[in-house]
GUFIDREN-798129 format. One record per atom (N, C-alpha, C): x, y, z negated. Coordinates in steps of 0.2 Angstrom, whole numbers. Atoms other than C-alpha are relative to their C-alpha. Example, Ala and Ser with C-alpha at 12.3 -4.5 7.8 and 13.67 -1.06 7.14 Angstrom:
<recs>
+-------+-------+-------+
|     X |     Y |     Z |
+-------+-------+-------+
|     4 |    -6 |     0 |
|    62 |   -22 |   -39 |
|     4 |     6 |     0 |
|    -4 |    -6 |     1 |
|    68 |    -5 |   -36 |
|    -4 |     5 |    -3 |
+-------+-------+-------+
</recs>
This chain:
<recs>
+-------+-------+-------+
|     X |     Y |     Z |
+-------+-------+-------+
|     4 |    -6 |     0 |
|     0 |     0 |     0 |
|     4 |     6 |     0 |
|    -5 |    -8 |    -1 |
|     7 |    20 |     4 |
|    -2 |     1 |    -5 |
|     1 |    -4 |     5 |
|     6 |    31 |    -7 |
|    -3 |     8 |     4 |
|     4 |    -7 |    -2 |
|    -5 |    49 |    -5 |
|     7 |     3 |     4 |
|    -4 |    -5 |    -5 |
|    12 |    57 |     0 |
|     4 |    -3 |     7 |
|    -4 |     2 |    -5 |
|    20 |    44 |    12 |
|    -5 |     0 |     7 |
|     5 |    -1 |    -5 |
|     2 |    43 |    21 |
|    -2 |     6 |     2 |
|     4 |    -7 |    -1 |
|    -3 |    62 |    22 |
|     8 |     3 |     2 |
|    -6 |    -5 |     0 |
|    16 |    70 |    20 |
|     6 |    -3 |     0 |
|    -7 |     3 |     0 |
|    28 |    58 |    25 |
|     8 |     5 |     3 |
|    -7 |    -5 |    -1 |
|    42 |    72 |    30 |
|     0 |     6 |    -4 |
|    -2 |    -6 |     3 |
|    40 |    83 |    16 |
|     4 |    -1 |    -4 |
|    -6 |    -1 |     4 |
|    53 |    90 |     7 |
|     0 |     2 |    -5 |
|     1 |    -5 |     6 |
|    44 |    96 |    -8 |
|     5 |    -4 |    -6 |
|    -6 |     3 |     5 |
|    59 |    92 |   -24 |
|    -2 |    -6 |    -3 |
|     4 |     3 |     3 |
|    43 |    83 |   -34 |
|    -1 |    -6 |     4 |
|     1 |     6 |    -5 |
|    36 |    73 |   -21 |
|     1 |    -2 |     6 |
|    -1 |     0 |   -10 |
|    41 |    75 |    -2 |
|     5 |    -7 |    -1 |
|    -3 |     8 |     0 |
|    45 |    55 |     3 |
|     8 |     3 |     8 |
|    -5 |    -2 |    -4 |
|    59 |    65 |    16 |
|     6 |     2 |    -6 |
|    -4 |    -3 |     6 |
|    69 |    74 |     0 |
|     4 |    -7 |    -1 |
|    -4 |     4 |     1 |
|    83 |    63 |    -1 |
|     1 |    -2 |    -9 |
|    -1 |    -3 |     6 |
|    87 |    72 |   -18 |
|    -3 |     1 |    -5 |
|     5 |    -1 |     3 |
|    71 |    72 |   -24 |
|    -6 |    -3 |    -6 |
|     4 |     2 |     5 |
|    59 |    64 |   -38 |
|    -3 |    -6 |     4 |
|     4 |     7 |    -6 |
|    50 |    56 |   -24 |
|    -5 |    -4 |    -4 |
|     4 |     2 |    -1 |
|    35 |    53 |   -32 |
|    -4 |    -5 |     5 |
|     7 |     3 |    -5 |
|    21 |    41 |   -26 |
|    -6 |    -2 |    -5 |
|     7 |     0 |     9 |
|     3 |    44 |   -34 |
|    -4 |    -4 |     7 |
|     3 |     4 |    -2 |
|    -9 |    32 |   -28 |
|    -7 |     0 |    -4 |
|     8 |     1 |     1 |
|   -30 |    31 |   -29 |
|    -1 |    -6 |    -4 |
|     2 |     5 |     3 |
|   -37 |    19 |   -44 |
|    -6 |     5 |    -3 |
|     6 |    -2 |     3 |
|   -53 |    23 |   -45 |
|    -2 |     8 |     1 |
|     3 |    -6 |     1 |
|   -59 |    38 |   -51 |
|     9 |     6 |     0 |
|    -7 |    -4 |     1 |
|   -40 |    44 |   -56 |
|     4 |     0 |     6 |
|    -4 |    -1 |    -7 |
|   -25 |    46 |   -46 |
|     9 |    -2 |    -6 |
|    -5 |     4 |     6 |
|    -7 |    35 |   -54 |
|     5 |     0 |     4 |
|    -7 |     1 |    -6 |
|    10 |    36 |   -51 |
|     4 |    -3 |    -7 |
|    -3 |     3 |     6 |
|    23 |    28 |   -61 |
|     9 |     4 |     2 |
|    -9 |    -2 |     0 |
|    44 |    36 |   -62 |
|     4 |    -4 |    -3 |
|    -5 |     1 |     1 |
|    59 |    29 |   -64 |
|     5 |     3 |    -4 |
|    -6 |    -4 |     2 |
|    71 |    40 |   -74 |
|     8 |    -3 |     2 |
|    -5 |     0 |    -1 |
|    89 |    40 |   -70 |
|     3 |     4 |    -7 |
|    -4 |    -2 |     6 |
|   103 |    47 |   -84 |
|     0 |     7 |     3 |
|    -1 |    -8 |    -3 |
|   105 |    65 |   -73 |
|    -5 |     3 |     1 |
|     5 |    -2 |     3 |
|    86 |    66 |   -78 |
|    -2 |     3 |    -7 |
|     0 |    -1 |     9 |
|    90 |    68 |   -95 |
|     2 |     8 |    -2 |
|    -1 |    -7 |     2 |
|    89 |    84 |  -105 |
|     8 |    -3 |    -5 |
|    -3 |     4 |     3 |
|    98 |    74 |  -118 |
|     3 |    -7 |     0 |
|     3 |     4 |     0 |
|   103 |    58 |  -120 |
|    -4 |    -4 |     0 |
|     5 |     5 |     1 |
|    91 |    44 |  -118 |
|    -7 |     5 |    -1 |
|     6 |    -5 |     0 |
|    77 |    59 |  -117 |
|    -1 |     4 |     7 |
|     6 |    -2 |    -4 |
|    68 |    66 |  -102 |
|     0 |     7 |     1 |
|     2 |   -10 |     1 |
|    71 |    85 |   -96 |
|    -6 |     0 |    -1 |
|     6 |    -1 |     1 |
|    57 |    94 |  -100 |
|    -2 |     3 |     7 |
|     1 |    -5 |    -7 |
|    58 |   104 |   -83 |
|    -1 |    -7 |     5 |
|     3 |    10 |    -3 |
|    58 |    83 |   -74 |
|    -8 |    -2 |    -4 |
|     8 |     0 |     1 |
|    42 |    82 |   -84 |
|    -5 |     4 |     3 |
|     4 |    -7 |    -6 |
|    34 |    98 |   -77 |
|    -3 |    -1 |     6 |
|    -1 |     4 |    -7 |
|    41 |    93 |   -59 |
|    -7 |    -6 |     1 |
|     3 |     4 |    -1 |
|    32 |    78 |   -60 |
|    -9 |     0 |    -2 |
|     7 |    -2 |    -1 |
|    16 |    83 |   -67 |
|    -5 |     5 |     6 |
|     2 |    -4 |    -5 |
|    13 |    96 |   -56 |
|    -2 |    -1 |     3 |
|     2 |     4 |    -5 |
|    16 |    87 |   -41 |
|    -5 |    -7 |    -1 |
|     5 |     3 |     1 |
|     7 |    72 |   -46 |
|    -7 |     1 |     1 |
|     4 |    -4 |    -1 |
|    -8 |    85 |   -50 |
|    -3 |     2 |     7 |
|     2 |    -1 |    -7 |
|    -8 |    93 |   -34 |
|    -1 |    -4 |     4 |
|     2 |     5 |    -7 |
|    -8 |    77 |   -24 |
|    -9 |    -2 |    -1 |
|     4 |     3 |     4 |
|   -24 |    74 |   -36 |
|    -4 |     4 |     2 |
|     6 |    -3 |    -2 |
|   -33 |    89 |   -30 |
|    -1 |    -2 |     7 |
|     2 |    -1 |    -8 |
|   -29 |    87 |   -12 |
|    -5 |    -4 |     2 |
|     2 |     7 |     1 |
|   -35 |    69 |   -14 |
|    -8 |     3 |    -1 |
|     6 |    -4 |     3 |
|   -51 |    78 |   -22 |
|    -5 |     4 |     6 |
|     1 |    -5 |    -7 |
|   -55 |    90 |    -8 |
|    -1 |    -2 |     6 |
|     1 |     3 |    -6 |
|   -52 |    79 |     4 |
|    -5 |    -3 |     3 |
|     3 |     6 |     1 |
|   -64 |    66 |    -3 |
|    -9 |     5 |     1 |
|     2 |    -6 |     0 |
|   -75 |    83 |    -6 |
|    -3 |     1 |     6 |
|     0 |     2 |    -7 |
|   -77 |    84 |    13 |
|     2 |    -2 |     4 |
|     0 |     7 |    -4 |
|   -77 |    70 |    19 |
|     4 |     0 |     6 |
|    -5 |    -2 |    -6 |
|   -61 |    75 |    31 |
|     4 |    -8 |    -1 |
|    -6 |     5 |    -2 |
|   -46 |    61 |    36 |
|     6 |     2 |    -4 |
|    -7 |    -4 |    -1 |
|   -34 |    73 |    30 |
|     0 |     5 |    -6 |
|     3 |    -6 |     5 |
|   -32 |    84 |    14 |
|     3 |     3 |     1 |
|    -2 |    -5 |    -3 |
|   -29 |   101 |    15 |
|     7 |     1 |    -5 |
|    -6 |    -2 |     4 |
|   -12 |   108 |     9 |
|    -3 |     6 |    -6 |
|     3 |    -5 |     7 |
|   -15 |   115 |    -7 |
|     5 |     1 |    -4 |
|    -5 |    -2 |     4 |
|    -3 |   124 |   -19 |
|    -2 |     0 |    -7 |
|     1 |    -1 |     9 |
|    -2 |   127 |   -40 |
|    -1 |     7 |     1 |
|     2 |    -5 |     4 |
|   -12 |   141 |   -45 |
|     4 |     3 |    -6 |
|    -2 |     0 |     6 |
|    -6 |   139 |   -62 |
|     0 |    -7 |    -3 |
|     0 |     6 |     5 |
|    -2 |   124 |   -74 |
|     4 |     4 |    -6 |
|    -4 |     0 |     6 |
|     3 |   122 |   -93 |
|    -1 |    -7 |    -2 |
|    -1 |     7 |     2 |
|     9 |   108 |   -99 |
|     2 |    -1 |    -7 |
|    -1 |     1 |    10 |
|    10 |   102 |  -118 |
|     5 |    -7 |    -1 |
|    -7 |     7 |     1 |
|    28 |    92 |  -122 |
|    -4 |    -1 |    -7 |
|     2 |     3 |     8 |
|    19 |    81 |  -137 |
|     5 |    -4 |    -3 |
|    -7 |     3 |     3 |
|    37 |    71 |  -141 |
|     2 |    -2 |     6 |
|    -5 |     0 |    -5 |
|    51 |    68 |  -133 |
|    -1 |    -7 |     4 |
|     4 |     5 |    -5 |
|    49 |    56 |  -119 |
|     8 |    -5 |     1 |
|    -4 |     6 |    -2 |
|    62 |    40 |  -117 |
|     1 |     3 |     9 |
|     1 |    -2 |    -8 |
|    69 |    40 |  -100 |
|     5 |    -6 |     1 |
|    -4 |     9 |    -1 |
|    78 |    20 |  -102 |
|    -6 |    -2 |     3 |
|     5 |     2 |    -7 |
|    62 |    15 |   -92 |
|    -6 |     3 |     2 |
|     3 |    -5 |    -3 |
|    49 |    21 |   -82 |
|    -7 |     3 |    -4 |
|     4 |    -3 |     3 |
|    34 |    33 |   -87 |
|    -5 |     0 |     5 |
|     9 |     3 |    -4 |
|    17 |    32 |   -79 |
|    -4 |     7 |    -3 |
|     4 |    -6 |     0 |
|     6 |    47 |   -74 |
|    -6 |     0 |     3 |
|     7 |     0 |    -2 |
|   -12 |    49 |   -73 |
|    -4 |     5 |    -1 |
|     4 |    -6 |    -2 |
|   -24 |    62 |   -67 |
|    -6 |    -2 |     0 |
|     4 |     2 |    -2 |
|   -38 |    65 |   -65 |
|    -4 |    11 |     1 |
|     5 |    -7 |    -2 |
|   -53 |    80 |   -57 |
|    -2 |     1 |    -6 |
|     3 |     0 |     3 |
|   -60 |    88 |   -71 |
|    -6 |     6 |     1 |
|     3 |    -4 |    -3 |
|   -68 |   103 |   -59 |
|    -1 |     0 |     8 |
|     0 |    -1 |    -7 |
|   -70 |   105 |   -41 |
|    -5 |     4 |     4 |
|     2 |    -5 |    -1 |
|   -75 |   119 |   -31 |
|     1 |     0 |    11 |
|     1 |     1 |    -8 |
|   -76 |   123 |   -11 |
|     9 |    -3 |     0 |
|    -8 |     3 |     0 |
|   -54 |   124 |   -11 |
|     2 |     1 |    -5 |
|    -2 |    -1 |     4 |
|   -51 |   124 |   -27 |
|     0 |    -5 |    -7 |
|     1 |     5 |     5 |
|   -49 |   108 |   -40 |
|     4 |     1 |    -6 |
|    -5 |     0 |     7 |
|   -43 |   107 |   -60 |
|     2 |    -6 |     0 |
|    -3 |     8 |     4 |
|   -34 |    92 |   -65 |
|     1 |     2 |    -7 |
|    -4 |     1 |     7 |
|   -30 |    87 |   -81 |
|     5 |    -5 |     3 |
|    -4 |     6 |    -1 |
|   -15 |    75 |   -82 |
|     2 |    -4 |    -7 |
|    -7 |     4 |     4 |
|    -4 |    64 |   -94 |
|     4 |    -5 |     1 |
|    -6 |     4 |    -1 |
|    13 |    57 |   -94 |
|     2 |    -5 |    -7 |
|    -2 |     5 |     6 |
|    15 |    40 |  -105 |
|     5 |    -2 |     1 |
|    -6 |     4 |     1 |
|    29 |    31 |  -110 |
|    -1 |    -3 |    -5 |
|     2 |     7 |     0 |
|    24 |    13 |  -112 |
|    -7 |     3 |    -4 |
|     6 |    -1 |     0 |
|     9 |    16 |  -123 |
|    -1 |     9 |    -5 |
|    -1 |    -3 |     3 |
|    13 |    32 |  -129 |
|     1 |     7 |     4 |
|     0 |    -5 |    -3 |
|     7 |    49 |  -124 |
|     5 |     5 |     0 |
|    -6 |    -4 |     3 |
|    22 |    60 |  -122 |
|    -3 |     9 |     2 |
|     1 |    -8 |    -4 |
|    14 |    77 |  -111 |
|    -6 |     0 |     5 |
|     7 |    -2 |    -7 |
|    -1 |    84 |  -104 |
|     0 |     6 |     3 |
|     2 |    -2 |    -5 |
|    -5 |    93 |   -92 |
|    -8 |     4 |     3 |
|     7 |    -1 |    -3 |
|   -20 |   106 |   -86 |
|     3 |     6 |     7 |
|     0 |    -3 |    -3 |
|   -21 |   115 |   -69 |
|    -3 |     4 |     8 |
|     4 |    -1 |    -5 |
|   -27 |   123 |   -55 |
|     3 |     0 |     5 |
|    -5 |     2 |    -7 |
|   -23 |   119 |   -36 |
|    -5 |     1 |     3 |
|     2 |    -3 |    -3 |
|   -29 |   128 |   -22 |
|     1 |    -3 |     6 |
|    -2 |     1 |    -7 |
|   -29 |   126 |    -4 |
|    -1 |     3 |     4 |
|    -3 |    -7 |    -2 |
|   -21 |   137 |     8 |
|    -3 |     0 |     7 |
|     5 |    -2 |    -7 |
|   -28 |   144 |    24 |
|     8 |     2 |     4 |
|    -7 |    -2 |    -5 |
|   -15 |   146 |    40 |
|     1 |     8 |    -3 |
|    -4 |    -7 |     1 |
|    -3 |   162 |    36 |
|     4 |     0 |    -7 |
|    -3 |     1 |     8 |
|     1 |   155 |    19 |
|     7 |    -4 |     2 |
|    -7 |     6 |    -2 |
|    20 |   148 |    19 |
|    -3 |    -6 |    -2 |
|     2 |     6 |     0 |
|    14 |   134 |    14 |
|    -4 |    -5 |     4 |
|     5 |     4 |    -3 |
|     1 |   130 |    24 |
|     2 |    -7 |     5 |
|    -4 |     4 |    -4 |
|    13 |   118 |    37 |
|     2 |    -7 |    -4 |
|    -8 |     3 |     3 |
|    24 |   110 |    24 |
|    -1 |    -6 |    -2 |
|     0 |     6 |     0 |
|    16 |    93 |    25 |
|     1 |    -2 |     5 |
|     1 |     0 |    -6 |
|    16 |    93 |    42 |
|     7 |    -2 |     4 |
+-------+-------+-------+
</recs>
């Protein structure tokens, strides 16, 4: 099975998700159901500190995961093949304890508003059964003239 970004944006280069970004997180969030789930791998040069998790790699990752969550949302919302490019309004995310980063962490979204172009998610980042950071925020989507509007493309 693809993942939301390798199916819709397989040459993006977004740092978070784009499956082109050599260098990147490279997410992949996938549809269960009502949510949208991805799971990460940490690496050691993910670490703020040892054996811990930057907080800014938590961020990264929530966001994007988020945003693919609204696309998904909007897409499903008008019944199009294709969902639109949409950007972060805004997030804030709640570090609840520090997050391990010896194995992988597991992120789950979901819609909590939806509007013509505009979806809230909530999110949370677990590590194994243990909630470490959540996530609220808003994700638009852009209309030609916007830089962004391409950058899946």
């Amino acid at each position: 099975m693809r993942s939301l970004q390798e199916t819709y944006a397989p040459n993006s280069i977004c740092f978070g998700c784009g499956p082109a970004n050599k260098k990147g997180l490279r997410i992949q969030s996938f549809v269960q159901g009502d949510e949208v789930v991805a799971s990460f791998t940490p690496a050691s040069y993910h670490e703020a500190f040892p054996g811990m998790l930057n907080g800014g790699i938590i961020g990264s990752l929530l966001d994007c995961h988020s945003n693919w969550t609204a696309a998904w949302a909007l897409m499903k919302k008008h019944s199009t093949d294709q969902p639109p490019c949409t950007v972060t309004a805004n997030y804030a995310v709640k570090l609840l304890r520090p997050t391990p980063s010896n194995h992988p962490v597991t992120l789950v979204a979901k819609v909590i508003d939806i509007q013509d172009d505009r979806a809230t998610i909530e999110a949370v980042l677990r590590s194994g059964d243990k909630d470490c950071a959540t996530c609220k925020g808003l994700f638009v989507a852009v209309k030609e003239g916007h830089p962004a509007y391409h950058r899946w493309s």
